[in-house]
VMD Tcl script that builds the backbone (N, CA, C; Angstrom):
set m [mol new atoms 534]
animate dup $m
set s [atomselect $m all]
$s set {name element resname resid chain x y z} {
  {N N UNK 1 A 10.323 4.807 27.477}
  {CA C UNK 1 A 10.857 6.058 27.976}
  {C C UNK 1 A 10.791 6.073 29.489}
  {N N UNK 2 A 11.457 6.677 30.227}
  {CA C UNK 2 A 11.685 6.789 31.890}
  {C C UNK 2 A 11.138 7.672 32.377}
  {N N UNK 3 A 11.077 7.985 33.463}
  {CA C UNK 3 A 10.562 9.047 34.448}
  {C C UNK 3 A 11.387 10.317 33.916}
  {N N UNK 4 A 10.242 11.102 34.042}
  {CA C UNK 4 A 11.455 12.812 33.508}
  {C C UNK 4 A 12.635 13.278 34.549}
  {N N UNK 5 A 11.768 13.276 35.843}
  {CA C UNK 5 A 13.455 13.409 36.971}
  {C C UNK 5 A 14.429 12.587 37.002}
  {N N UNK 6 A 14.515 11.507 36.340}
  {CA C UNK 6 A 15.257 10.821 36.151}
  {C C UNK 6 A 16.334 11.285 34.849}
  {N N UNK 7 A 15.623 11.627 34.095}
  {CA C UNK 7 A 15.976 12.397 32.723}
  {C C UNK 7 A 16.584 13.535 33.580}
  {N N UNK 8 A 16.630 14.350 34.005}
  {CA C UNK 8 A 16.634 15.398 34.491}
  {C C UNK 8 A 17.809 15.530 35.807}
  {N N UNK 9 A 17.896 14.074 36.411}
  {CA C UNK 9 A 19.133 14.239 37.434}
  {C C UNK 9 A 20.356 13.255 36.673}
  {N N UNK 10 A 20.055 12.696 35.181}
  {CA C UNK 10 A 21.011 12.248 33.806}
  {C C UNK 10 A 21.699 13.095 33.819}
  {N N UNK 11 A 21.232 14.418 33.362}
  {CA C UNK 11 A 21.983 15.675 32.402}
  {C C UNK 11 A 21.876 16.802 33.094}
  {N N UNK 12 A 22.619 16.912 34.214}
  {CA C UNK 12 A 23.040 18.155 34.758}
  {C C UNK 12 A 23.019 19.543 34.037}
  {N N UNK 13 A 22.967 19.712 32.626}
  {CA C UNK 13 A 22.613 21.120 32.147}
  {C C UNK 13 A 20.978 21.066 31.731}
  {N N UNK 14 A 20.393 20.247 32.377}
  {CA C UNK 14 A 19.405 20.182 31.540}
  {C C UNK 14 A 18.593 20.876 32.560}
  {N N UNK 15 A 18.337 21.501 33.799}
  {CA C UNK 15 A 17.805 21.927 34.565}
  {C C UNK 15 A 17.669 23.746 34.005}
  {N N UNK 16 A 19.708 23.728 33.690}
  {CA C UNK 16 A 19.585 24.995 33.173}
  {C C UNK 16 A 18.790 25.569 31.817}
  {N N UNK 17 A 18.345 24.653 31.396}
  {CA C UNK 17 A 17.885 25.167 29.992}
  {C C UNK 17 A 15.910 24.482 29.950}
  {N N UNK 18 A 15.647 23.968 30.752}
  {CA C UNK 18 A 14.256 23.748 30.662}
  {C C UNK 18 A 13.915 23.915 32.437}
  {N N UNK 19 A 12.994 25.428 32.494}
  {CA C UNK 19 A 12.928 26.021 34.255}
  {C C UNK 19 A 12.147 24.955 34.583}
  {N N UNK 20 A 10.830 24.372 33.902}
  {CA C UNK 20 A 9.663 23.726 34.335}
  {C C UNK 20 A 10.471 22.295 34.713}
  {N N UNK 21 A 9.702 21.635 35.941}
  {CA C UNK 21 A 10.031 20.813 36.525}
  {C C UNK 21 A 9.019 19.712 36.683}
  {N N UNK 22 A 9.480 18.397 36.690}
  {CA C UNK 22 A 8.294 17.310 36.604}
  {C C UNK 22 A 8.433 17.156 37.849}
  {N N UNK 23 A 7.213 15.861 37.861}
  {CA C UNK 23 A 6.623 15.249 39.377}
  {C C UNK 23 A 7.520 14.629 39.452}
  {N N UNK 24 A 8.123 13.870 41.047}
  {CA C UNK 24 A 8.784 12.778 40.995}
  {C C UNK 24 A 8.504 11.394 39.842}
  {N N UNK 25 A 7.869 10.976 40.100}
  {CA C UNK 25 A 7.001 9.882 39.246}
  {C C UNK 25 A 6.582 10.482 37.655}
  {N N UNK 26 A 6.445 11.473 37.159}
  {CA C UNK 26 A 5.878 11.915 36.202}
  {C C UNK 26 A 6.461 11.246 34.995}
  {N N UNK 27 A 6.253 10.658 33.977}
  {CA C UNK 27 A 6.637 9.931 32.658}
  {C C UNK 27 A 7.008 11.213 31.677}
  {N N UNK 28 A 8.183 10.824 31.339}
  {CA C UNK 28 A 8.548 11.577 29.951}
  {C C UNK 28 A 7.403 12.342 29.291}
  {N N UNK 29 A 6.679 12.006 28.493}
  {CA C UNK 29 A 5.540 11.642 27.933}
  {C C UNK 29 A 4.812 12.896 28.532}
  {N N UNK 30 A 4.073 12.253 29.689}
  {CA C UNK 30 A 3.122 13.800 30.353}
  {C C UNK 30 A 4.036 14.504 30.537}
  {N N UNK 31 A 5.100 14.682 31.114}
  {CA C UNK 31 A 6.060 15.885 31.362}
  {C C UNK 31 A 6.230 16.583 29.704}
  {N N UNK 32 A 6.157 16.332 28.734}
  {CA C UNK 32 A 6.316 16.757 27.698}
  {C C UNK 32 A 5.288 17.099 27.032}
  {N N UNK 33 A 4.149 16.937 27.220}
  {CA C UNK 33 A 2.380 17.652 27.463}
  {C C UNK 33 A 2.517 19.045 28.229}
  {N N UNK 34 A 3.054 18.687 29.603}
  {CA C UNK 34 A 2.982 19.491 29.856}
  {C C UNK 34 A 3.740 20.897 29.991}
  {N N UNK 35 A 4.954 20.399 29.430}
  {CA C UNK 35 A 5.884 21.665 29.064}
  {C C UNK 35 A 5.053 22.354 27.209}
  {N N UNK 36 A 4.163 21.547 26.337}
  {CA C UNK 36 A 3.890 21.897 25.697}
  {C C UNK 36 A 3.227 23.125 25.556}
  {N N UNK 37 A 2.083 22.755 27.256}
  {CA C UNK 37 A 0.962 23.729 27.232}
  {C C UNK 37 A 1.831 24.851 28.271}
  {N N UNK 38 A 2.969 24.571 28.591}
  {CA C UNK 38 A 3.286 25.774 29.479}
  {C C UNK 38 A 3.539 27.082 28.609}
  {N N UNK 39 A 3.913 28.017 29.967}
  {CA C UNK 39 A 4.048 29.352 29.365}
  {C C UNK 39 A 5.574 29.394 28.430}
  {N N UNK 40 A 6.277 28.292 28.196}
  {CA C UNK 40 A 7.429 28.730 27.170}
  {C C UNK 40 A 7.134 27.219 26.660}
  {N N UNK 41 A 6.273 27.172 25.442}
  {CA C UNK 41 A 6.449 25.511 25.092}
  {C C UNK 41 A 7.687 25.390 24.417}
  {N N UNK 42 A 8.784 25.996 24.105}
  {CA C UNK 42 A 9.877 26.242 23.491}
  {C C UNK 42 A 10.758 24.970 24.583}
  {N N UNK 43 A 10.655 24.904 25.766}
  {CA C UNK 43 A 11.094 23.846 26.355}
  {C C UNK 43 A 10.768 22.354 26.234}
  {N N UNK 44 A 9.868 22.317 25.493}
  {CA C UNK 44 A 9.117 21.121 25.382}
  {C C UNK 44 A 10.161 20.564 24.227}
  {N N UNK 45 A 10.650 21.477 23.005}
  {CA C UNK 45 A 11.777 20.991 22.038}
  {C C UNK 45 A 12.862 20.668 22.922}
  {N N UNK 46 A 13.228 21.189 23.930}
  {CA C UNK 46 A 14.755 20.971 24.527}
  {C C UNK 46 A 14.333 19.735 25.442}
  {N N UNK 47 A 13.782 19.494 26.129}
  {CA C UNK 47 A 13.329 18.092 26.578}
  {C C UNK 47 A 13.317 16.963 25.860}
  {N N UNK 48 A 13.064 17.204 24.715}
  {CA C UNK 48 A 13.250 16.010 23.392}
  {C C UNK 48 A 14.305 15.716 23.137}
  {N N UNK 49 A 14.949 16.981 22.902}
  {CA C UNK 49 A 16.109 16.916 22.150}
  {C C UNK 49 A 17.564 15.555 23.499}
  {N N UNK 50 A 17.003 16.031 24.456}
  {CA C UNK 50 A 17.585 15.456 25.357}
  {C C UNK 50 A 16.670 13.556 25.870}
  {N N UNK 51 A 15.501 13.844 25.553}
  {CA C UNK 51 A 15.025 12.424 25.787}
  {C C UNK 51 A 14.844 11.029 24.736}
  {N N UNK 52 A 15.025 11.823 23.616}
  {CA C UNK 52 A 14.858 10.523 22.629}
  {C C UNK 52 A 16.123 10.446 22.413}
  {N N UNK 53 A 16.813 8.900 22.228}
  {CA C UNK 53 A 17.647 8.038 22.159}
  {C C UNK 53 A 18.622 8.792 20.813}
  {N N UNK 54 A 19.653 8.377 20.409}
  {CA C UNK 54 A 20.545 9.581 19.512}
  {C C UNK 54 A 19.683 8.713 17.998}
  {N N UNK 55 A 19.821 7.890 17.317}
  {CA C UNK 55 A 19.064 7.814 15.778}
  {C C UNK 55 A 18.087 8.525 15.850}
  {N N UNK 56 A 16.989 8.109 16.435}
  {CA C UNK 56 A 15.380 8.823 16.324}
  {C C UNK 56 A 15.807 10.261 17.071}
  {N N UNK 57 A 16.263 10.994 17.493}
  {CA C UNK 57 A 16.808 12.476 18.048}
  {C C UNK 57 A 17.414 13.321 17.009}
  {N N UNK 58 A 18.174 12.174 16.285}
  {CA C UNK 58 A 19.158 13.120 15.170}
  {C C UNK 58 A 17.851 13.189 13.781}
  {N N UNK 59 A 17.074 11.898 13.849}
  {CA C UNK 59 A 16.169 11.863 12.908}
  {C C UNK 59 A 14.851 13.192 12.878}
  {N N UNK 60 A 14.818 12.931 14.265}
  {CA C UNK 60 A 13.534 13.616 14.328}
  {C C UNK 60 A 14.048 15.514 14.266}
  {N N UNK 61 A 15.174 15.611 14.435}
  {CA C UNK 61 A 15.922 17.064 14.076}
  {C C UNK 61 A 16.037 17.161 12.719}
  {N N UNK 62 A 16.142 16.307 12.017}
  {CA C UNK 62 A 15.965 16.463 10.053}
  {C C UNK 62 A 15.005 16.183 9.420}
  {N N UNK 63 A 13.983 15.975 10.277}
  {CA C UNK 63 A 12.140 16.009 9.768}
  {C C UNK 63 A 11.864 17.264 10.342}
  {N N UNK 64 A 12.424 18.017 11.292}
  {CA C UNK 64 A 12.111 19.140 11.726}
  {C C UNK 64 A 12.041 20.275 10.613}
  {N N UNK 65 A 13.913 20.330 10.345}
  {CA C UNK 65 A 14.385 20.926 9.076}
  {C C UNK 65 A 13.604 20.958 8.482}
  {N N UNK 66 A 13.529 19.587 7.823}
  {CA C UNK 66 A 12.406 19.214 6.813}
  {C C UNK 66 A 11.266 19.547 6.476}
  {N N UNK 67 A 10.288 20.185 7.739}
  {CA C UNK 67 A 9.127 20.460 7.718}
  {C C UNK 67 A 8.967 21.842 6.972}
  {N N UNK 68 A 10.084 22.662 6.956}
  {CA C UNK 68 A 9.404 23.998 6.427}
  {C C UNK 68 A 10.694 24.255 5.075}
  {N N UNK 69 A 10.577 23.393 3.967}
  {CA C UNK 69 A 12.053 23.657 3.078}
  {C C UNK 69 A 12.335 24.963 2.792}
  {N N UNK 70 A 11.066 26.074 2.660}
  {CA C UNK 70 A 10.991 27.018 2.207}
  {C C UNK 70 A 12.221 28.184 3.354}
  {N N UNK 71 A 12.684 27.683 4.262}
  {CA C UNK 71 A 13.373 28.429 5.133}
  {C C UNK 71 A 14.710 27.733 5.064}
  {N N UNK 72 A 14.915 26.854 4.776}
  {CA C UNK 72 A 16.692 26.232 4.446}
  {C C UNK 72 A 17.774 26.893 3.952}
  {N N UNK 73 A 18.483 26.755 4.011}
  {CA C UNK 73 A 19.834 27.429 3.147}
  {C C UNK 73 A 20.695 26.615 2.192}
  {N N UNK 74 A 21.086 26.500 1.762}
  {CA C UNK 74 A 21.576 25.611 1.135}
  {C C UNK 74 A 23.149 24.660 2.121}
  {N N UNK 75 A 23.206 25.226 3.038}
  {CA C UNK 75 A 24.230 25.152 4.291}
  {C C UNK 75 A 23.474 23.543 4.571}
  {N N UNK 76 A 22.079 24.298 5.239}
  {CA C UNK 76 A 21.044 23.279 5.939}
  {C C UNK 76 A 20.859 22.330 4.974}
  {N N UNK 77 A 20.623 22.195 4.017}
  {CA C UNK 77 A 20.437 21.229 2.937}
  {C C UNK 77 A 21.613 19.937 2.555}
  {N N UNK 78 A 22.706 20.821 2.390}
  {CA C UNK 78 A 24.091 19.908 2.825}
  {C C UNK 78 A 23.770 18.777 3.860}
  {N N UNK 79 A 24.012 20.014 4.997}
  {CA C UNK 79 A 24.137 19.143 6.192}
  {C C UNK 79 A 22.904 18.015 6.375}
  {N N UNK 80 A 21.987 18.439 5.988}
  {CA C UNK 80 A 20.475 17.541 5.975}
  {C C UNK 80 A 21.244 16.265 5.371}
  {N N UNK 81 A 22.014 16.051 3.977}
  {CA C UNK 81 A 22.032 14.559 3.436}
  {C C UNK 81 A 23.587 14.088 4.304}
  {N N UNK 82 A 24.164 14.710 4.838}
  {CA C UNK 82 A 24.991 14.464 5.840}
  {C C UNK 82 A 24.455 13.091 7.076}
  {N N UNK 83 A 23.324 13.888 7.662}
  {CA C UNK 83 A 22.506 13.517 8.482}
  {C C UNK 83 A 22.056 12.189 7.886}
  {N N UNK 84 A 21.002 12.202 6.852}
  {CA C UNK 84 A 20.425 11.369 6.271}
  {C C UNK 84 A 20.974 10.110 6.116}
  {N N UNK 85 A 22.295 10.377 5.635}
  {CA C UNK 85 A 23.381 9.116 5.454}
  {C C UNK 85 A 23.892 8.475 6.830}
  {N N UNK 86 A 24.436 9.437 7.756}
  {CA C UNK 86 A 24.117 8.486 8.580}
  {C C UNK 86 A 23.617 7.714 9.643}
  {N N UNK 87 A 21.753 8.489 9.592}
  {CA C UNK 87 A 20.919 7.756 10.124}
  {C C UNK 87 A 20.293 6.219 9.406}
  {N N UNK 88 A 20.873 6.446 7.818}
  {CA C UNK 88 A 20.490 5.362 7.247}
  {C C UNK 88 A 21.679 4.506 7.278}
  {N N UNK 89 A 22.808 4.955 7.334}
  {CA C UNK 89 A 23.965 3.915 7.912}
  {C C UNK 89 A 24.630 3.360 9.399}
  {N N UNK 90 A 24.162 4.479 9.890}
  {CA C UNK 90 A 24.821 4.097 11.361}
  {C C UNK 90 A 26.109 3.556 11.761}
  {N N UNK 91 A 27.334 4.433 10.999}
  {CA C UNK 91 A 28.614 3.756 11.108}
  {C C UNK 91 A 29.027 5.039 11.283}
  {N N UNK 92 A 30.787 4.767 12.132}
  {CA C UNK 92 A 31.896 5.627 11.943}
  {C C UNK 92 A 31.875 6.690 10.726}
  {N N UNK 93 A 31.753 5.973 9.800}
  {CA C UNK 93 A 32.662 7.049 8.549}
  {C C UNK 93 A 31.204 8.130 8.283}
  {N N UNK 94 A 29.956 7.977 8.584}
  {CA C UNK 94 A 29.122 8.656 8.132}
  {C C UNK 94 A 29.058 9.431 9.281}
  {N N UNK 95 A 28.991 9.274 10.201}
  {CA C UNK 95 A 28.943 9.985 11.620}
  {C C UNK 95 A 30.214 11.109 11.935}
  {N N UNK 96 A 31.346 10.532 11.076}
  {CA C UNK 96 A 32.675 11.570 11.208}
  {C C UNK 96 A 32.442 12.500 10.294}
  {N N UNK 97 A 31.995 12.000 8.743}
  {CA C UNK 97 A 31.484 13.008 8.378}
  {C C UNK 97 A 30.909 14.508 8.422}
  {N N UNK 98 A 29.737 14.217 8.933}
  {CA C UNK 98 A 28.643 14.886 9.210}
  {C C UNK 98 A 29.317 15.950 10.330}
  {N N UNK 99 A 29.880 15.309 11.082}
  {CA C UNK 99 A 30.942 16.050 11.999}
  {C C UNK 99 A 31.960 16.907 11.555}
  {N N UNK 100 A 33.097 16.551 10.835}
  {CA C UNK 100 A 33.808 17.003 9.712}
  {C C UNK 100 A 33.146 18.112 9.329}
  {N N UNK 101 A 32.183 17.893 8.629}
  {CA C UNK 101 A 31.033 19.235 8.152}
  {C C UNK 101 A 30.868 20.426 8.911}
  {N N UNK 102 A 30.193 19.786 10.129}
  {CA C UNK 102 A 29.833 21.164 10.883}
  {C C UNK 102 A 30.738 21.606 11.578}
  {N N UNK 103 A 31.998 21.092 11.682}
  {CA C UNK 103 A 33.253 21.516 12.078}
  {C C UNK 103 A 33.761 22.556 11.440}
  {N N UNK 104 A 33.639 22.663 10.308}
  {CA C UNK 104 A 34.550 23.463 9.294}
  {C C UNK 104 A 34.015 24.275 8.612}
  {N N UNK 105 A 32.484 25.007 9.075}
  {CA C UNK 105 A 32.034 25.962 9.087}
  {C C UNK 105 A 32.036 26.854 10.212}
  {N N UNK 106 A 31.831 28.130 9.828}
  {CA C UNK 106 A 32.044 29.468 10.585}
  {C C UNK 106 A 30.224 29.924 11.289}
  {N N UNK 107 A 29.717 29.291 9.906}
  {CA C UNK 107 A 28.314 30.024 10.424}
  {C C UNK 107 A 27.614 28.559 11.059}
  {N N UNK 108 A 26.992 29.075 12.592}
  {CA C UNK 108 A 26.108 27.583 12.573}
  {C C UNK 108 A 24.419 27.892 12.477}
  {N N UNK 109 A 23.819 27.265 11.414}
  {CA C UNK 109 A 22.825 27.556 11.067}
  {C C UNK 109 A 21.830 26.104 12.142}
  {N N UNK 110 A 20.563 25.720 11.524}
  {CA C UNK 110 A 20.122 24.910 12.377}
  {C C UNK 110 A 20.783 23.422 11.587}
  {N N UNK 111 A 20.958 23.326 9.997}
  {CA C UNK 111 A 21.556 21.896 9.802}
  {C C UNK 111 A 22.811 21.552 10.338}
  {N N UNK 112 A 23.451 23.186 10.665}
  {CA C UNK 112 A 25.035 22.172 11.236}
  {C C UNK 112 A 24.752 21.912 12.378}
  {N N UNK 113 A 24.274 22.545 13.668}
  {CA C UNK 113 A 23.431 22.005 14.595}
  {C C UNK 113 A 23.275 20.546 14.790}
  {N N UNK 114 A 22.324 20.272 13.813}
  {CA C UNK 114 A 22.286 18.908 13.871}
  {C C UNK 114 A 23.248 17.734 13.563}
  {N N UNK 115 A 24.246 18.614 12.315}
  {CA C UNK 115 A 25.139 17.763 11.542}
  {C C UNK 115 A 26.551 17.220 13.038}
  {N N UNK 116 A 26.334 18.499 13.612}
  {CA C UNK 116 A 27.369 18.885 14.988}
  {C C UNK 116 A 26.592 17.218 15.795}
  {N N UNK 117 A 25.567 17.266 16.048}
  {CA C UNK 117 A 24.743 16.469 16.745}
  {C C UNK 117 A 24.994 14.997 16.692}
  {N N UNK 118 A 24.448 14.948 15.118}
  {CA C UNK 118 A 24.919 13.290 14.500}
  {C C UNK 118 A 26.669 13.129 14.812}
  {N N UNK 119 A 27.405 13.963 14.602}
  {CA C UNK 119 A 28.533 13.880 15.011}
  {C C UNK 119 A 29.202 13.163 16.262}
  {N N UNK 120 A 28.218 13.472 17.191}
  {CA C UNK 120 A 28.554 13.644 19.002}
  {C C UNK 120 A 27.353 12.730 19.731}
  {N N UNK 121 A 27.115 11.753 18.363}
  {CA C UNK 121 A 26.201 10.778 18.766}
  {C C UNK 121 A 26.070 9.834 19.433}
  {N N UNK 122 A 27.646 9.382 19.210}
  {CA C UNK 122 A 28.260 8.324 20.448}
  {C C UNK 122 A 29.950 7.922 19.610}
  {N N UNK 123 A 30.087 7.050 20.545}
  {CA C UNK 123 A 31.792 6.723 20.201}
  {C C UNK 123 A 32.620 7.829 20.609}
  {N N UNK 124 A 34.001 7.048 20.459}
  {CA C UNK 124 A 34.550 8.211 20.608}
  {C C UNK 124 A 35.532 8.714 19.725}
  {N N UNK 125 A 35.629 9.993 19.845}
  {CA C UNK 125 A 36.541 10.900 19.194}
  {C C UNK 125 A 38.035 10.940 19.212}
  {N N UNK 126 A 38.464 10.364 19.976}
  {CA C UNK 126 A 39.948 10.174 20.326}
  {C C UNK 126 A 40.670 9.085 19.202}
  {N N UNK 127 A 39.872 8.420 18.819}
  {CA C UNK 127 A 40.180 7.680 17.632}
  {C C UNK 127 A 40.189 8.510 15.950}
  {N N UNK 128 A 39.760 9.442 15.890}
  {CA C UNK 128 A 39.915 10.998 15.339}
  {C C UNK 128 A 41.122 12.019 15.364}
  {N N UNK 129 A 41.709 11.293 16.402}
  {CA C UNK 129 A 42.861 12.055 17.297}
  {C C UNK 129 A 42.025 13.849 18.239}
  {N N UNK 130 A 40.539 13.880 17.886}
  {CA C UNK 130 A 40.061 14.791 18.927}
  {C C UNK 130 A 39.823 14.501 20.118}
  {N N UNK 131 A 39.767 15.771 20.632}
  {CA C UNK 131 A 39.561 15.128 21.821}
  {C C UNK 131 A 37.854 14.983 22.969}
  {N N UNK 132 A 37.985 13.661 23.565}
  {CA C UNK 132 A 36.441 13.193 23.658}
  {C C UNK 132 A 35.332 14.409 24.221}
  {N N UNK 133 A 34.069 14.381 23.815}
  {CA C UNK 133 A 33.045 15.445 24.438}
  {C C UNK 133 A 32.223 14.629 25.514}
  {N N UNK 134 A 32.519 15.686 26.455}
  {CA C UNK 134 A 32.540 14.308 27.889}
  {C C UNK 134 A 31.111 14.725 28.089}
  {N N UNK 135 A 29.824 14.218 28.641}
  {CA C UNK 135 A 29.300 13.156 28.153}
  {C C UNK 135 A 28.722 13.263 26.659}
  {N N UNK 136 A 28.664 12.194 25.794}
  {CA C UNK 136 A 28.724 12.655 23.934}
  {C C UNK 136 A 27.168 12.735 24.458}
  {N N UNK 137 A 26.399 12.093 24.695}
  {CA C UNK 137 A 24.492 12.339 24.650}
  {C C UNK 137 A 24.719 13.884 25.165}
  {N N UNK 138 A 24.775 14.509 26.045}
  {CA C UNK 138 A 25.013 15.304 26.344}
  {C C UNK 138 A 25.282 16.671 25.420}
  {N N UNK 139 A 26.238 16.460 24.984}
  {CA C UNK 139 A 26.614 16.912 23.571}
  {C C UNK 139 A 25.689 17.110 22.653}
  {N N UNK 140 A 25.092 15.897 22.546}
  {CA C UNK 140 A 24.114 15.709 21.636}
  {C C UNK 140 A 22.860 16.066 22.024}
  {N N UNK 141 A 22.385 16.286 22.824}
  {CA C UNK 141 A 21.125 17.133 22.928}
  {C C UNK 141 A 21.452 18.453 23.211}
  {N N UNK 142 A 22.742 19.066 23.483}
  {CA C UNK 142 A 22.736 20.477 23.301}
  {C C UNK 142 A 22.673 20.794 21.643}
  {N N UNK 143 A 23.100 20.506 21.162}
  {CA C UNK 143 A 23.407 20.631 19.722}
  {C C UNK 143 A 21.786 20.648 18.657}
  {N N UNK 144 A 20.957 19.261 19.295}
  {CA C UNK 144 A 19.843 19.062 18.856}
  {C C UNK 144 A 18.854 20.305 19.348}
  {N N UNK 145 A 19.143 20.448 20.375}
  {CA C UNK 145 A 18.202 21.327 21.065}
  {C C UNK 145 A 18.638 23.294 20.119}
  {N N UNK 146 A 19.848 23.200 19.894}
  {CA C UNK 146 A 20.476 24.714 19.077}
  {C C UNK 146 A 20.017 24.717 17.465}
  {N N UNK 147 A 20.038 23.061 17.444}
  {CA C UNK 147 A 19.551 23.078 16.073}
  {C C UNK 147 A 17.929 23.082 15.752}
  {N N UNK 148 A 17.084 22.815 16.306}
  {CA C UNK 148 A 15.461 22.678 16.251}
  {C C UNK 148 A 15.133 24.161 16.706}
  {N N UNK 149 A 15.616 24.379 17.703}
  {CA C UNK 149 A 14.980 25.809 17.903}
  {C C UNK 149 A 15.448 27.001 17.778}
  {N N UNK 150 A 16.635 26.904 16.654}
  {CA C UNK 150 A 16.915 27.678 15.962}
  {C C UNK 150 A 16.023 27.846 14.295}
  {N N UNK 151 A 15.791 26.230 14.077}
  {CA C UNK 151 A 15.040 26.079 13.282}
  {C C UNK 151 A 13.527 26.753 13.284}
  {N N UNK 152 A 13.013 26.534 14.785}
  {CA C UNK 152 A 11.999 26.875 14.604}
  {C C UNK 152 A 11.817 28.694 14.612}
  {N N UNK 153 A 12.913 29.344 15.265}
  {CA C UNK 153 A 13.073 30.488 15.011}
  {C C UNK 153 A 12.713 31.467 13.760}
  {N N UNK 154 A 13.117 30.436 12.885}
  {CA C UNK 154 A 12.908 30.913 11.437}
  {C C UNK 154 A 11.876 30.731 11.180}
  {N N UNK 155 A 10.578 30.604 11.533}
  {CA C UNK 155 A 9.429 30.295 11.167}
  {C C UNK 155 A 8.493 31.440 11.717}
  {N N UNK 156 A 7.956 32.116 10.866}
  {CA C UNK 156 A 7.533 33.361 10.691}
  {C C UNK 156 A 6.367 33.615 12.271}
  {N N UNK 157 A 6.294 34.427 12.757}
  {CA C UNK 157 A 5.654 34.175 14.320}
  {C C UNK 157 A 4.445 33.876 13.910}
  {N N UNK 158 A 3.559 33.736 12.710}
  {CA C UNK 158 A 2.432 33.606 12.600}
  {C C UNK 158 A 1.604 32.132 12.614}
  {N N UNK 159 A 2.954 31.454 12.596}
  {CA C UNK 159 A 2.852 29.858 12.078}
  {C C UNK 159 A 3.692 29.470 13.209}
  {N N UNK 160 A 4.776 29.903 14.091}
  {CA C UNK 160 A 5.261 29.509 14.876}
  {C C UNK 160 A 4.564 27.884 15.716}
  {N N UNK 161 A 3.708 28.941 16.485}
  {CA C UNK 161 A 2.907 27.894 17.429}
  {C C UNK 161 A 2.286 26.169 16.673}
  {N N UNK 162 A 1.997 26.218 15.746}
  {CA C UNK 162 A 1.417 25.405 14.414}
  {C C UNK 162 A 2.973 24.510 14.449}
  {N N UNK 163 A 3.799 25.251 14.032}
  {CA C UNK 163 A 4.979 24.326 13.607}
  {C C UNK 163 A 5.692 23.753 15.176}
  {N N UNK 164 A 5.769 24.305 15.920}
  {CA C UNK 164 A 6.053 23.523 17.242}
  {C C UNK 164 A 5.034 22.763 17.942}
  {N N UNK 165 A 4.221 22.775 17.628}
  {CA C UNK 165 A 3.447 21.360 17.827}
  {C C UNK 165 A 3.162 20.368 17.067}
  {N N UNK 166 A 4.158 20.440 15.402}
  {CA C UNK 166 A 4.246 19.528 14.257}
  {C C UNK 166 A 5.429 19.036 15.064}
  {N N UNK 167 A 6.345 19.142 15.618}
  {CA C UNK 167 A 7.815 19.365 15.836}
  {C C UNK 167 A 7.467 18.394 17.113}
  {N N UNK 168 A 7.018 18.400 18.149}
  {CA C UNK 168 A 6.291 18.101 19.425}
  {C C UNK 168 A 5.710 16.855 18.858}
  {N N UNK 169 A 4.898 17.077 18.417}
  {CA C UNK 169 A 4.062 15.587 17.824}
  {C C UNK 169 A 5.003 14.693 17.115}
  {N N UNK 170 A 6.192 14.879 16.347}
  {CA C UNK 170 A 7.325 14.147 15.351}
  {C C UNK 170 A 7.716 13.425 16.515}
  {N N UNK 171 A 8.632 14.127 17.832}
  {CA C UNK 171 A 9.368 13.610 19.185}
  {C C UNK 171 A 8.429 12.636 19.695}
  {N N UNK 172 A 6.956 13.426 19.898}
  {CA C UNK 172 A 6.146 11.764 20.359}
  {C C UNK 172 A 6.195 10.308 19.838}
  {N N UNK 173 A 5.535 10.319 18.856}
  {CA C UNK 173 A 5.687 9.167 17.950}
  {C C UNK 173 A 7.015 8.618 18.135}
  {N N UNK 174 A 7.822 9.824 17.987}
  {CA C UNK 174 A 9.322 8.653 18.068}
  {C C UNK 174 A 9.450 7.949 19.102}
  {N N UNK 175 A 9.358 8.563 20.253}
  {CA C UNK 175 A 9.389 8.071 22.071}
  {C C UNK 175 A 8.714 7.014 21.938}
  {N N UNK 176 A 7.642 7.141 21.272}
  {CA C UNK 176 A 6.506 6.108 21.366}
  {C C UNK 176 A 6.958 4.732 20.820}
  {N N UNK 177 A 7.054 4.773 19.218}
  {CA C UNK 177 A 7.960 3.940 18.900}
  {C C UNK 177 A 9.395 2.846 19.725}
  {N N UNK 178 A 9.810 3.753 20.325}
  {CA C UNK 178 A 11.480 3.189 20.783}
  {C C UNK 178 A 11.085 2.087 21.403}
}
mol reanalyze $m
mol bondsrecalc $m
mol representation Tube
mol addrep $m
């Protein structure tokens, strides 16, 4: 993983949506400690959503889901084996899919979110005859970031804090991993 200002002068909206700011030098990693313990750790999900690589990003957004089934919809559930398929395939036709999907719904819950996400994962769309989402990572961590913390929204305020640091800890490991 890279330096967070580096992350941070990548993705030009990303300033707008996470206020807290790293050190020059500061690593992904501690910068994401320390948006944990800040006063909105809610940024600490949107930093992820934007720093881990698109498989483990789209993955770690459907272990999110995943973590609380009891709050799903059956929308989210769809879109979840959407996802599933093609983080376990990693091709065109599963990725258009999943896209396809959250396209052609009205309501966006947190699985189309993600399904939107896996969609806008990379490649391009013009071969779709749509037209391209200029930059697709970009794309894709807005989407990840609408979908997790919308997710976590739904999680009753009592357990909140508990489940965003299950959510926080999932993004580590992954970073860690890559």
């Amino acid at each position: 993983m890279q330096v967070a200002a580096e992350l941070f002068a990548g993705f030009a909206g990303l300033p707008t949506l996470v206020t807290a700011r790293p050190l020059p030098e500061q690593h992904c990693l501690d910068f994401l400690r320390q948006l944990r313990l800040g006063d909105t750790p809610e940024e600490a999900l949107t930093f992820m959503a934007f720093a881990l690589h698109p498989r483990p990003a789209v993955w770690w957004g459907h272990e999110c889901l995943k973590a609380a089934p009891d709050l799903l919809t059956d929308q989210d559930r769809h879109m979840m084996e959407l996802i599933a398929a093609w983080v376990a395939e990693q091709d065109d036709d599963t990725r258009y899919a999943a896209l396809d999907a959250g396209l052609r719904v009205s309501e966006h819950g947190p699985g189309v979110w993600l399904a939107l996400g896996a969609g806008w994962s990379g490649g391009s769309m013009s071969a779709r005859g749509l037209p391209p989402v200029a930059p697709p990572i970009s794309a894709l961590g807005q989407a990840l970031n609408a979908g997790v913390n919308s997710a976590l929204a739904r999680v009753p305020q009592d357990k909140r804090r508990r489940m965003l640091d299950h959510y926080v800890g999932m993004a580590e490991v992954l970073a860690k991993s890559a």
